[in-house]
N, C-alpha and C positions, 0 to 999 in steps of 0.2 A: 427427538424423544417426545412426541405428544401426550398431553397430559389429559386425561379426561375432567382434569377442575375447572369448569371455567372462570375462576378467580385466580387463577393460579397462571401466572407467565414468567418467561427468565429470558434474561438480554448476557451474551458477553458484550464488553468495552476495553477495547483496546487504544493506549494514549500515547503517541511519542512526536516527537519535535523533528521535524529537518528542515533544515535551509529551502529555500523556492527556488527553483528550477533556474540556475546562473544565476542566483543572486546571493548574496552575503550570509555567511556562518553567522555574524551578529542577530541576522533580522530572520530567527529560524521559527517558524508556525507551529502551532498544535494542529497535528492527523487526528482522525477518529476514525476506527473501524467497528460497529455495532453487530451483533450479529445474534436474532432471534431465533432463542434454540427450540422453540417447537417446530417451528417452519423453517429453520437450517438458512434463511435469507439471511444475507452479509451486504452490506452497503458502508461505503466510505463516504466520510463527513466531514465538514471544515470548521464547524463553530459547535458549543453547546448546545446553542440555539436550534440548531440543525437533529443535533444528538434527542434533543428533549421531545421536539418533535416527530422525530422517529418514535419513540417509546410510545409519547402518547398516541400514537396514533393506531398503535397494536397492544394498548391493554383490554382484556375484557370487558366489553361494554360501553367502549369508549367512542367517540365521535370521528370518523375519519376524515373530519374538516381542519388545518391548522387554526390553534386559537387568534383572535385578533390582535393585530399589534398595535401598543399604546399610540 
């Protein structure tokens, strides 16, 4: 659903936990699946860090460089 604002964007976020592949119910991970609904792109993620950079890098106006890390 393209939006003619260019101020204007929308992400779904989808969060759930599972165990790593043969490894222990105890030690279960956050998934991320992000998915930019003008452009219909879906990509799966492993950290926030991951997640925030996806965003930022698809808000209008924004830098499609990631920012530095401390």
């Amino acid at each position: 659903m393209p939006t003619s604002n260019p101020e204007y964007t929308s992400f779904l976020v989808r969060l759930w936990r599972e165990a790593p592949a043969g490894g222990r119910e105890d030690r279960r991970e956050w998934l991320i699946q992000v998915e930019h609904i003008p452009g219909g792109e879906k990509e799966y993620l492993n950290s926030l860090e991951e997640l925030f950079a996806y965003i930022r890098g698809r808000l209008p106006g924004a830098a499609r460089e990631p920012p530095p890390h401390p």
